[in-house]
C-alpha positions as a LaTeX table, in Angstrom:
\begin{tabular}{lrrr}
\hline
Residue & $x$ (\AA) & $y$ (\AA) & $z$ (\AA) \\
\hline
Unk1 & 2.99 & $-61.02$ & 63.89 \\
Unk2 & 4.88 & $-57.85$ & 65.48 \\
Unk3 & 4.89 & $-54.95$ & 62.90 \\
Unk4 & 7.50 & $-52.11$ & 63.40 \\
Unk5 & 6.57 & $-48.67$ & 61.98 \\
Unk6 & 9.31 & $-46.61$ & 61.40 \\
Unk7 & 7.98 & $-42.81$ & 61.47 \\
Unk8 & 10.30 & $-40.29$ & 60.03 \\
Unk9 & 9.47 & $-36.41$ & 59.62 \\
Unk10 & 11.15 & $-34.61$ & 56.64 \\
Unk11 & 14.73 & $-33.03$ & 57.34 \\
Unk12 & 14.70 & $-29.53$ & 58.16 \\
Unk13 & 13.82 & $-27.38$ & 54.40 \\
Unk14 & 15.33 & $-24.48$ & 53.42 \\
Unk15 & 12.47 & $-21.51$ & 53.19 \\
Unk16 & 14.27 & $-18.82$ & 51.42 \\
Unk17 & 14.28 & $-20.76$ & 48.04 \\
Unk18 & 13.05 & $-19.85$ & 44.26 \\
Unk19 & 10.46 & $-23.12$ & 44.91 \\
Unk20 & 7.26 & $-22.59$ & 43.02 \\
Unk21 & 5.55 & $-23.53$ & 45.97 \\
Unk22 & 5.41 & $-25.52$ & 49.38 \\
Unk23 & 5.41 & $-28.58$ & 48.02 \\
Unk24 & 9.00 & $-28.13$ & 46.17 \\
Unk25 & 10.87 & $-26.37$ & 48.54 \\
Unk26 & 14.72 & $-28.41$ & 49.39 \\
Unk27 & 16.03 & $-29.08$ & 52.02 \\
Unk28 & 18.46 & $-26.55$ & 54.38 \\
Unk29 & 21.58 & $-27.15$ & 54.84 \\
Unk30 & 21.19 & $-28.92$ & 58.23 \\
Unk31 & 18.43 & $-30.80$ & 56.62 \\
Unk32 & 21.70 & $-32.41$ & 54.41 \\
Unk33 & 23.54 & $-33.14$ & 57.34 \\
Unk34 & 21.00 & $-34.60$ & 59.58 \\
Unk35 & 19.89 & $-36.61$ & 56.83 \\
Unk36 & 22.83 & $-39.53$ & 55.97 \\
Unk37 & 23.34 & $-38.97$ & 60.45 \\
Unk38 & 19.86 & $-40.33$ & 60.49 \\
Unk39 & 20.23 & $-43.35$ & 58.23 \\
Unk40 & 23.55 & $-44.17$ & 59.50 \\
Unk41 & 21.85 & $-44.30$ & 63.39 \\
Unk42 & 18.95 & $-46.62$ & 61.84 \\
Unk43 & 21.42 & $-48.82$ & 60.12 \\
Unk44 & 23.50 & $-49.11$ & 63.62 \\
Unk45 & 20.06 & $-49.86$ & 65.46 \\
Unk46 & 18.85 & $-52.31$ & 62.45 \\
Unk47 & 15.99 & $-50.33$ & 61.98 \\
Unk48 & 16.13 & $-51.27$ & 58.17 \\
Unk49 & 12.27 & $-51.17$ & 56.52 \\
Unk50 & 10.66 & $-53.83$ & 54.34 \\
Unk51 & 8.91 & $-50.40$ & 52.56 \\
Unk52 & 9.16 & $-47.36$ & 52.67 \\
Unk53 & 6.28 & $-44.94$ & 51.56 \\
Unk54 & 6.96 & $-41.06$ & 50.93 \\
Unk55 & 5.27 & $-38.00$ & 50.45 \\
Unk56 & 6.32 & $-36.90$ & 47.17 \\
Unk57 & 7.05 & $-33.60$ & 47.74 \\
Unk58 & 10.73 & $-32.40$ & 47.41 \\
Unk59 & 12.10 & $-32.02$ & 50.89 \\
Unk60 & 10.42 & $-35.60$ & 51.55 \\
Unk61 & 11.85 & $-37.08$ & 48.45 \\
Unk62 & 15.40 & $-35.36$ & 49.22 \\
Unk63 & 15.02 & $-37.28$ & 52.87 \\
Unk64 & 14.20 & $-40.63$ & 51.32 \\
Unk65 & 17.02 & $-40.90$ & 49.09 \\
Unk66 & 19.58 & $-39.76$ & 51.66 \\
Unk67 & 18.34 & $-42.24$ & 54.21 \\
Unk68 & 17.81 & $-45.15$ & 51.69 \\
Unk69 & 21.17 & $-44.92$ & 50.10 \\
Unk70 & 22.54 & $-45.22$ & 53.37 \\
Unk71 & 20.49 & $-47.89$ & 54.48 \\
Unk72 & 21.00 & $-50.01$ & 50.42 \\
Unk73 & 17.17 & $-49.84$ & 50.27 \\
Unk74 & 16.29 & $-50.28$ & 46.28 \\
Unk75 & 13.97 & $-47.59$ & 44.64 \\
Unk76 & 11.66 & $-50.11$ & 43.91 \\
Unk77 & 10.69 & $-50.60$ & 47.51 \\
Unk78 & 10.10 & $-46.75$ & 47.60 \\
Unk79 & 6.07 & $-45.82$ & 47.29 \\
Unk80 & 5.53 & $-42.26$ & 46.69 \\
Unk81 & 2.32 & $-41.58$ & 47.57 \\
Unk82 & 0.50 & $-37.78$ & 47.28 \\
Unk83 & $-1.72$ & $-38.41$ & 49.65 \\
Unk84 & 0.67 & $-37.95$ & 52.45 \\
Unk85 & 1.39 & $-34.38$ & 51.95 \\
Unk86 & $-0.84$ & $-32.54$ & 54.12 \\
Unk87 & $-2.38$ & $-35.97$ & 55.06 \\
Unk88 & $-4.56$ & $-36.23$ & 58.77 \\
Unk89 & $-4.35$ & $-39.45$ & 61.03 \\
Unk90 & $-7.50$ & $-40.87$ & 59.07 \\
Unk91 & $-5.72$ & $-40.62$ & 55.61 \\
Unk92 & $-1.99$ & $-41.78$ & 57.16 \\
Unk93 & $-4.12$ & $-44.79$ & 58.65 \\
Unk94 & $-5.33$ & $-45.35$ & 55.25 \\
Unk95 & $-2.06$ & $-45.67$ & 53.19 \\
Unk96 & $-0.78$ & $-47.88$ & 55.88 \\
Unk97 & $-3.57$ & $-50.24$ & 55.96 \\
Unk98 & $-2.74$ & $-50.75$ & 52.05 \\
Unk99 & 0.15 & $-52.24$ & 52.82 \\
Unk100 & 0.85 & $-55.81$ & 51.76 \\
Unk101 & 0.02 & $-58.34$ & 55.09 \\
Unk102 & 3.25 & $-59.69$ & 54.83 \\
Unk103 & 5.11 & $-56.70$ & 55.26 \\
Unk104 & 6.38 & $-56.51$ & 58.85 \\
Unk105 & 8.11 & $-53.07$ & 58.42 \\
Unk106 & 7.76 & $-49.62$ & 56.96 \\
Unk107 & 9.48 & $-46.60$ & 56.74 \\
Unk108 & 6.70 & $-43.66$ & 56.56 \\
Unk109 & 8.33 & $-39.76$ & 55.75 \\
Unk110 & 6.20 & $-36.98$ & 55.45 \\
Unk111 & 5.08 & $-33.83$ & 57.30 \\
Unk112 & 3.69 & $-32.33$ & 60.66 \\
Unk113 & 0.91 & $-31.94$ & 61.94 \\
Unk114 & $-0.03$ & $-35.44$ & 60.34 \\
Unk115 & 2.99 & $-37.62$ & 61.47 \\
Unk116 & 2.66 & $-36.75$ & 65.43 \\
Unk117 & $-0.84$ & $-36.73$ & 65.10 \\
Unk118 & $-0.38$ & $-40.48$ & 63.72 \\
Unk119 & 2.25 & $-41.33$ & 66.26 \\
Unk120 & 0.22 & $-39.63$ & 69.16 \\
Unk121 & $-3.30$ & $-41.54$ & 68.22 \\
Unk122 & $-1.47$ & $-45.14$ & 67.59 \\
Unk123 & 0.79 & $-45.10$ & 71.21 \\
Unk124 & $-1.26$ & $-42.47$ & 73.30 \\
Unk125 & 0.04 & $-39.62$ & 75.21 \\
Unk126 & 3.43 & $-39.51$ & 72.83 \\
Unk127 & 4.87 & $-36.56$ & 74.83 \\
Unk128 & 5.04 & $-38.68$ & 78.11 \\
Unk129 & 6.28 & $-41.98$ & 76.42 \\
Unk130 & 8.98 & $-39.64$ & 74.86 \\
Unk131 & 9.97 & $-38.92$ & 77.98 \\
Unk132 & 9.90 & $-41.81$ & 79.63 \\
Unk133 & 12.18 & $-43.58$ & 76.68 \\
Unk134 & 14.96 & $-40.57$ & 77.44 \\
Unk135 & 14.86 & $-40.87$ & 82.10 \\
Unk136 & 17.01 & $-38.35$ & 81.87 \\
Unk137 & 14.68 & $-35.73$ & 80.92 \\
Unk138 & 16.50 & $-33.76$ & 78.24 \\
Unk139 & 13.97 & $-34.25$ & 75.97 \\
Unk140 & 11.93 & $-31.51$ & 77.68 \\
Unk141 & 13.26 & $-28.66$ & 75.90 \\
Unk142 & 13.42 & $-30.48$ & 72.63 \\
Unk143 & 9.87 & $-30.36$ & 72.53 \\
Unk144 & 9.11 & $-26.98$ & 72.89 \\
Unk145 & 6.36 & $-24.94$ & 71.70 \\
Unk146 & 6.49 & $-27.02$ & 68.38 \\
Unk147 & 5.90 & $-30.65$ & 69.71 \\
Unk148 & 7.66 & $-34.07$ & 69.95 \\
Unk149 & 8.34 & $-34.78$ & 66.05 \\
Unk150 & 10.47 & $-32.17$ & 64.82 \\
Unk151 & 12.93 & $-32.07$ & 61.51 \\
Unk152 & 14.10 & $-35.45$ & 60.65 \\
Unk153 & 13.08 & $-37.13$ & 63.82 \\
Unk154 & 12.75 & $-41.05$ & 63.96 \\
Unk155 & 9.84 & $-42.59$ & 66.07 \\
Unk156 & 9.99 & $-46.78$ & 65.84 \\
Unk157 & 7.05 & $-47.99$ & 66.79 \\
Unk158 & 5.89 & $-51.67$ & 67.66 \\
Unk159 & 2.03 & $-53.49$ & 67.18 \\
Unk160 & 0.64 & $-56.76$ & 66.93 \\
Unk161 & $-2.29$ & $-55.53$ & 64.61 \\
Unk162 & $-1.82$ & $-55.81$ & 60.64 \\
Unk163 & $-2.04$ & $-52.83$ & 58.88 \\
Unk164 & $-6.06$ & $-52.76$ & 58.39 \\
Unk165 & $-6.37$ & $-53.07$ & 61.58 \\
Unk166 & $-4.33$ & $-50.14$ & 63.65 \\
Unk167 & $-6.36$ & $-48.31$ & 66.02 \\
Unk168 & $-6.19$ & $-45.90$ & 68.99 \\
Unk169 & $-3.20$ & $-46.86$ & 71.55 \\
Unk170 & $-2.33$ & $-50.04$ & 69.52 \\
Unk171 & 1.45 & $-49.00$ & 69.86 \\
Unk172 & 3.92 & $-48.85$ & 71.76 \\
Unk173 & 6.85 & $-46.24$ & 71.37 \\
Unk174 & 10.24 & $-48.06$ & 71.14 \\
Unk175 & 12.90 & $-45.25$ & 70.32 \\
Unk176 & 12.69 & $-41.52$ & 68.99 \\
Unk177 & 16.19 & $-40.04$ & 67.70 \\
Unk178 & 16.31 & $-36.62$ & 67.34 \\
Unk179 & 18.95 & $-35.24$ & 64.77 \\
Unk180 & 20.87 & $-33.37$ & 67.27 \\
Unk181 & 21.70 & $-36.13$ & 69.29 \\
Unk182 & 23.86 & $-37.64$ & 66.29 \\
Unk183 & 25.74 & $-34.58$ & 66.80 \\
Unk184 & 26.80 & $-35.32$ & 70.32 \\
Unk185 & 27.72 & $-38.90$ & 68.74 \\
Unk186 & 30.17 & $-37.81$ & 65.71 \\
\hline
\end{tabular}
């Protein structure tokens, strides 16, 4: 059975807040705007998940809602799971594998370094199949210093393993969407 993983990195979040900490801080402006772009882009691409499964913290949870009201995703197929804040590949791996079987899609949002380090272990060099996905080559300066998955970036990925099974280079990369590019498309 083909699985599609839908990777999604929190919208940009506002830093100068009154947020006890990290894990409350909003989202930015921008982050409100890119947010309803990005589910509108998934819906248009039928990218629609079976799950989804958050990080709980508040710029996370702000970028859930926005995309799942746009995509009529119930909260009941919402998992907010703690683990994913400051999660590694080995924990990500972990809440995916505890996934039902006969769920063929999720939607994961959370935070960097974990996400690309997710994306980059399940499809290989992700940087290169980034690249390759946009011939145009563009992309190049998106990445930057700061690495493929930036603010509210969508990776869909496609495997034939179940969930308890995902290993290295199991993956292929089928589309990243970068927030700015819905710009261009308004």
């Amino acid at each position: 059975m083909t699985r599609q993983l839908y990777i999604l990195r929190h919208a940009k979040s506002a830093w100068d807040t009154d947020a006890a900490s990290d894990f409350d801080r909003p989202l930015a402006k921008r982050g409100q705007k890119d947010v309803p772009l990005m589910g509108a882009w998934m819906k248009e691409e039928k990218l629609i998940p079976e799950y989804v499964v958050s990080s709980p913290a508040e710029r996370a949870k702000q970028t859930v809602i926005g995309v799942c009201q746009v995509l009529d995703i119930k909260e009941k197929k919402i998992t907010w799971d703690r683990r994913i804040y400051g999660a590694d590949t080995e924990e990500l791996l972990e809440v995916l594998s505890e996934l039902p079987s006969k769920c063929q899609s999720v939607l994961i949002v959370g935070h960097n370094p974990g996400l690309e380090s997710l994306a980059a272990f399940l499809v290989g060099d992700l940087s290169q199949k980034a690249t390759e996905l946009n011939p145009n080559g563009s992309l190049n300066s998106e990445f930057g210093d700061y690495g493929v998955v930036k603010t509210a970036t969508l990776l869909h990925l496609e495997m034939e393993l179940s969930w308890d099974a995902l290993k290295q280079r199991c993956a292929t990369l089928q589309q990243i969407k970068y927030p700015r590019a819905l710009y261009s498309a308004e």
